[in-house]
Structure formats: C-alpha cells, structure tokens
N, C-alpha and C positions, 0 to 999 in steps of 0.2 A: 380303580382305586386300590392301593394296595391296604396289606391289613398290619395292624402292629403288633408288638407282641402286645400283652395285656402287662408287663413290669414298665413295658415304655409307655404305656395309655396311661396307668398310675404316675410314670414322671410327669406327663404331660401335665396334667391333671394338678399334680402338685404344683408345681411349676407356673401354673396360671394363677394358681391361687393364691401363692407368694406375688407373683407381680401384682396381682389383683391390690390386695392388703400392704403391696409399698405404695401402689399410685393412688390410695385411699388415703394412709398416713399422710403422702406429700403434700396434696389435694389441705389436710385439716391444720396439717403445720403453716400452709401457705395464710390459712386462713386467721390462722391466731396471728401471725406474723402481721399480716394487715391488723386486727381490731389491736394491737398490743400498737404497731405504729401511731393510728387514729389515734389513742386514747394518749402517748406521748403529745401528740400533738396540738391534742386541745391541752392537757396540762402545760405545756407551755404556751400555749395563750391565753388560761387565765393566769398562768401567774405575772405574767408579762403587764395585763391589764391588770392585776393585784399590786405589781409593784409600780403602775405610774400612776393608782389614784392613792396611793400611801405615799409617793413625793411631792403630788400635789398638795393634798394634805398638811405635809410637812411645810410647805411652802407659804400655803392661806396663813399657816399656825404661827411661820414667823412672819410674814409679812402685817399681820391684824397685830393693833394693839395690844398690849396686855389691858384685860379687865380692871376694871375698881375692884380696889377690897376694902369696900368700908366696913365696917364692923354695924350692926343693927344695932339701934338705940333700949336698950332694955329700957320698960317704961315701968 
C-alpha cells in the first residue's frame, strides 16, 4: 500500500466531506421536493371537491323554489 503525503490525506478528507454534505443536501431537497408535491396535490383535490359542491349548491339554489315571504301577523 503505498502512503500519501499528509496535504493529499487532508484533500482527501476534505473532499469526502463536501461530497458527503452535497449527497446529504440532495438526499433533503429530494425530500421537500416530494412532501411540497404531496401537499400540491391534495390542494388540488380539495379544491376540485370544493368547487363542485359549490356548483352543486348553486344548482339545488336555482333549481328549488324561492321561499314565501309572508310577513308575520303582529297580534
């Protein structure tokens, strides 16, 4: 085995530890990147089901008659 100097065993050294801490970063960015999708995703499927019980809504509201407005008999 040969030996190294000790400036190239400190590159080395350095060197792992930057790869270290990008494949760490990547690794966490990966991971927000998924729950940030996830959470897109459900937001648009409540608002999806938000906006077709509000046309339904709309729909019952026109389609039902309008109320009586009788006025109450003050006695």
């Amino acid at each position: 085995m040969t030996e190294h100097s000790k400036s190239r065993t400190q590159a080395e050294a350095a060197f792992l530890k930057t790869q270290t801490q990008s494949l760490s970063r990547n690794r966490v960015l990966s991971e927000v990147e998924s729950l940030n999708q996830a959470r897109d995703a459900n937001t648009a499927r409540l608002k999806e089901q938000r906006l077709r019980k509000e046309a339904l809504e709309r729909a019952d509201a026109a389609a039902a008659p309008p109320g009586s407005k009788t006025r109450k008999n003050p006695e």
